[in-house]
N, C-alpha and C positions, 0 to 999 in steps of 0.2 A: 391560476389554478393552484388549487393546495398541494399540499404535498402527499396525501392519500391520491388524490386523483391520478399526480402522477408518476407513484409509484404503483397503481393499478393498471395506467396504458405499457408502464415498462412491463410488468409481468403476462399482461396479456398478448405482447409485442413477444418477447421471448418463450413464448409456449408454443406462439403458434410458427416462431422460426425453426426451435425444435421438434415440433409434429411432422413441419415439411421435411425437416431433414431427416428425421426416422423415414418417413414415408418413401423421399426421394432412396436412401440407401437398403429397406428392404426391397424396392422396387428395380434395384439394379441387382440385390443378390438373388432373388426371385426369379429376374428375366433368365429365358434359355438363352446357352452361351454364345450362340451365335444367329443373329438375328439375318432373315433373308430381303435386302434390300436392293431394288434397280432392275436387271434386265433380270427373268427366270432360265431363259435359254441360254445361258456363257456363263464363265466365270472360271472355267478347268482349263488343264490342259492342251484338250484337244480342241476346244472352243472356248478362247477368247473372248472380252468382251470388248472388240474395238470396233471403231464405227470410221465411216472413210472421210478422208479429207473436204472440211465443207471449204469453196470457192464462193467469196463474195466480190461482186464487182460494182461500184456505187458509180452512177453516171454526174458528169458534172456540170450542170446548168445555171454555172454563175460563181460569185463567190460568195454566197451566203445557201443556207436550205433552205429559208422562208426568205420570199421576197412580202416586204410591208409596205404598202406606202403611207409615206408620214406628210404631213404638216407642219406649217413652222407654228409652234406653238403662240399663245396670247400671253402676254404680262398676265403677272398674280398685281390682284388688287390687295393691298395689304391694310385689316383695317387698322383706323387712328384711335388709340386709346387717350 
């Protein structure tokens, strides 16, 4: 590549890493201050937003989770160069 070529992909490379970053930083000072995410019913003091203890019990049939059955595998033929 010449040297016009690539000093044209550098300035086209840092225009548009600066475009994003204008973008990105009026698009945070822009956003209202507090944005509402997750459950809409809790969050205060007089509701919480806790959810109850979850119980997993995994049953155990074996010592693997997949049982495979295998094969004895065959020789590799390896070709003669």
């Amino acid at each position: 590549m010449t040297n016009k070529t690539i000093s044209s992909v550098r300035i086209i490379f840092a225009s548009f890493a600066l475009t994003l970053a204008a973008y990105a930083g009026l698009d945070a000072a822009l956003a209202p201050a507090q944005r509402t995410i997750g459950l809409s019913g809790c969050g205060d003091a007089a509701n919480p937003c806790q959810l109850a203890p979850l119980t997993v019990t995994a049953r155990t049939s074996g010592t693997h989770l997949v049982q495979v059955p295998t094969e004895p595998a065959e020789p590799a033929v390896l070709a003669e160069s």
